[in-house]
C-alpha positions in Angstrom: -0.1 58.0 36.1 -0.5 59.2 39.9 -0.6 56.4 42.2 -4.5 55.8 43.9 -4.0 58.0 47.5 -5.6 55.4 49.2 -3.4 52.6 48.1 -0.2 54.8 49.1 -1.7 55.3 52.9 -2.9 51.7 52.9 0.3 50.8 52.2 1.9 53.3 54.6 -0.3 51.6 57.3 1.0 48.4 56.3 5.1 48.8 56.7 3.5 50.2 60.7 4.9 47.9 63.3 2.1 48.3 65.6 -1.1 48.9 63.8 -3.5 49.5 67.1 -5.9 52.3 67.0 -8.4 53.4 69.9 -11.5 55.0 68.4 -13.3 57.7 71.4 -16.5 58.9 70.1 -20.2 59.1 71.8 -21.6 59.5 68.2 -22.4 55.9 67.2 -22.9 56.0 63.6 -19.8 58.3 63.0 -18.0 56.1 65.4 -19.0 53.1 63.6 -18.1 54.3 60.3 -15.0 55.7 60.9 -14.1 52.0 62.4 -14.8 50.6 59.5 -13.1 52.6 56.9 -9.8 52.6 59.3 -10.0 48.7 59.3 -10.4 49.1 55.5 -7.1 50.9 55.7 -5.3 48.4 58.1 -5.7 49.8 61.5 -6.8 47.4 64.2 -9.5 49.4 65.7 -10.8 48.9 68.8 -13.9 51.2 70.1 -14.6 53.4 73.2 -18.2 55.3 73.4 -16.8 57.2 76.1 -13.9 59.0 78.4 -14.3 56.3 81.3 -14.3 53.1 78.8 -11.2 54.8 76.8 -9.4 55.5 80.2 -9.7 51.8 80.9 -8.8 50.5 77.6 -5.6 52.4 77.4 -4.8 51.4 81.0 -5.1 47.6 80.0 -3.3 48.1 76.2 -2.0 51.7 75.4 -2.8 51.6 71.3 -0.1 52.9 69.1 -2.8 55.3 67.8 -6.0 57.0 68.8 -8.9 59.2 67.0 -10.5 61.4 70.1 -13.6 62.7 70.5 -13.0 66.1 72.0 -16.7 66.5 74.1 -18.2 63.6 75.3 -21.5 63.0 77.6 -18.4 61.3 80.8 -16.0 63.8 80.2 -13.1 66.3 77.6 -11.5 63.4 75.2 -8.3 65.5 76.6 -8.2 63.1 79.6 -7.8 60.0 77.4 -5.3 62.1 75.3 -3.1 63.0 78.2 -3.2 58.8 80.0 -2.6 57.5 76.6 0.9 59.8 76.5 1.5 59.1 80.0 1.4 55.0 79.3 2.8 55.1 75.8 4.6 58.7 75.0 5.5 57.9 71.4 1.6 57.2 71.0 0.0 59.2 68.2 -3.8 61.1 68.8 -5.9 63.2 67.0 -8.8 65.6 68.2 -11.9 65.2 66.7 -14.8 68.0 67.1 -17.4 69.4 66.4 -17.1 72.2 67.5 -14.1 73.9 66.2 -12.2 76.9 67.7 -8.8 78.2 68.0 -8.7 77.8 72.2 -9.6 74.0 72.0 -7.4 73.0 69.0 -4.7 74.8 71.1 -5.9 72.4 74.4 -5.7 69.4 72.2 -2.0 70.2 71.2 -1.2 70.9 74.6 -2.5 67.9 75.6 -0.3 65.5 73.4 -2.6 65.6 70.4 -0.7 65.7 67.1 -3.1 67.1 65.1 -6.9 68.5 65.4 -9.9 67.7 62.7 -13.5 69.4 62.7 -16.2 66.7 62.5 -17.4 65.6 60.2 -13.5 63.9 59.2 -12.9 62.1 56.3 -11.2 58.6 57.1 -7.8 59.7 54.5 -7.8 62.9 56.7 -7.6 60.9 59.3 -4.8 58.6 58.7 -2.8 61.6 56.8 -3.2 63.3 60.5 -2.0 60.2 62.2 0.8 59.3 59.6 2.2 62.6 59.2 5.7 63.3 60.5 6.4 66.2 62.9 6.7 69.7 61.6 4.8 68.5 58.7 1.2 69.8 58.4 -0.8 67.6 56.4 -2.4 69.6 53.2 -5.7 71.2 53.3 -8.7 69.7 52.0 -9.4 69.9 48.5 -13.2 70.4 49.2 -13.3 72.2 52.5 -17.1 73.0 54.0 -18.2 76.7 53.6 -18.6 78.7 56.6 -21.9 78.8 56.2 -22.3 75.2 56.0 -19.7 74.4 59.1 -22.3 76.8 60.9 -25.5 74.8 59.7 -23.7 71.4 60.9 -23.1 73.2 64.2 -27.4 74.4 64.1 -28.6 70.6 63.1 -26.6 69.1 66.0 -27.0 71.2 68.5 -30.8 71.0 67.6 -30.7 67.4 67.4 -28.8 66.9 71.1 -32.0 68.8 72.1 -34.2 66.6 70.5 -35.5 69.0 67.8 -36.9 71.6 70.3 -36.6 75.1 68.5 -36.9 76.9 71.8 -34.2 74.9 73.3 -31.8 74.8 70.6 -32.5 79.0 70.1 -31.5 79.4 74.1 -28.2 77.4 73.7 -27.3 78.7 70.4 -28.2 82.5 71.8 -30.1 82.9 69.1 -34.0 84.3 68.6 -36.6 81.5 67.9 -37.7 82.9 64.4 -34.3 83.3 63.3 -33.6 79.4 64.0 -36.6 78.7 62.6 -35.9 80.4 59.0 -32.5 78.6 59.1 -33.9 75.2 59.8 -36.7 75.9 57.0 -33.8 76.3 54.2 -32.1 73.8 52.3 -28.2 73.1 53.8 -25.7 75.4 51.8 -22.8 73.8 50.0 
């Protein structure tokens, strides 16, 4: 019998030296959750809801380990990224966004980031990222979201930011008001 995936990475967390993990993200129930499941794992998570608090956080205690936020209201979760490596250069980070493209994941490596995840992350994707030894890619996910679904993440956020204004969201999504409006009427693909 296979041994349970999340026992092998709790107990990869557990032979860790230094279990510290700073957690960047402006979304506070995503924030919150991910907390929670990392503690769950073993990390000691501490919690930054922005650039400036992060900045000052890893200026006081450089974590071992950080989950970044890539777009936040204060500022690019790059900054953190590159003073974390500057105070602790074995440090391992991770992007986090939610908005997903080939210049930013590139950014985020330049940067110091070890690996890049498209919100929303799984926790185990998470600590595989932050486990996983260099030149070692961790494995795709099993259940990846379609395209059209990634895209329908990207619609319901952007509309929510804008507090569910249709002719708002249509203007910074360049897209025409009816067309919005027929997506937001349908149900979200799988």
């Amino acid at each position: 019998m296979d041994a349970d995936p999340h026992e092998v990475l709790k107990t990869a967390i557990a032979g860790l030296a230094d279990k510290t993990l700073l957690l960047m993200d402006d979304d506070a129930p995503f924030r919150n959750r991910l907390a929670r499941a990392l503690e769950m794992r073993g990390f000691t998570v501490v919690l930054a809801e922005g650039v400036h608090q992060a900045m000052e956080m890893i200026e006081a205690s450089p974590p071992a380990f950080a989950v970044m936020d890539m777009r936040l209201e204060d500022g690019n979760g790059l900054q953190a990224v590159e003073a974390l490596h500057r105070k602790r250069p074995e440090a391992r980070a991770i992007m986090l966004t939610g908005y997903g493209n080939i210049a930013t994941a590139v950014a985020a490596v330049k940067s110091g980031a070890i690996d890049y995840l498209s919100k929303p992350a799984d926790a185990d994707d998470v600590v595989k990222a932050l486990l996983a030894v260099e030149d070692h890619a961790p494995p795709p996910p099993e259940n990846p979201m379609s395209a059209d679904r990634v895209r329908w993440e990207h619609i319901q956020r952007v509309y929510a930011l804008c507090g569910q204004n249709v002719s708002e969201t249509a203007r910074r999504l360049n897209m025409h008001r009816r067309t919005l409006q027929r997506i937001l009427a349908k149900r979200a693909p799988k």
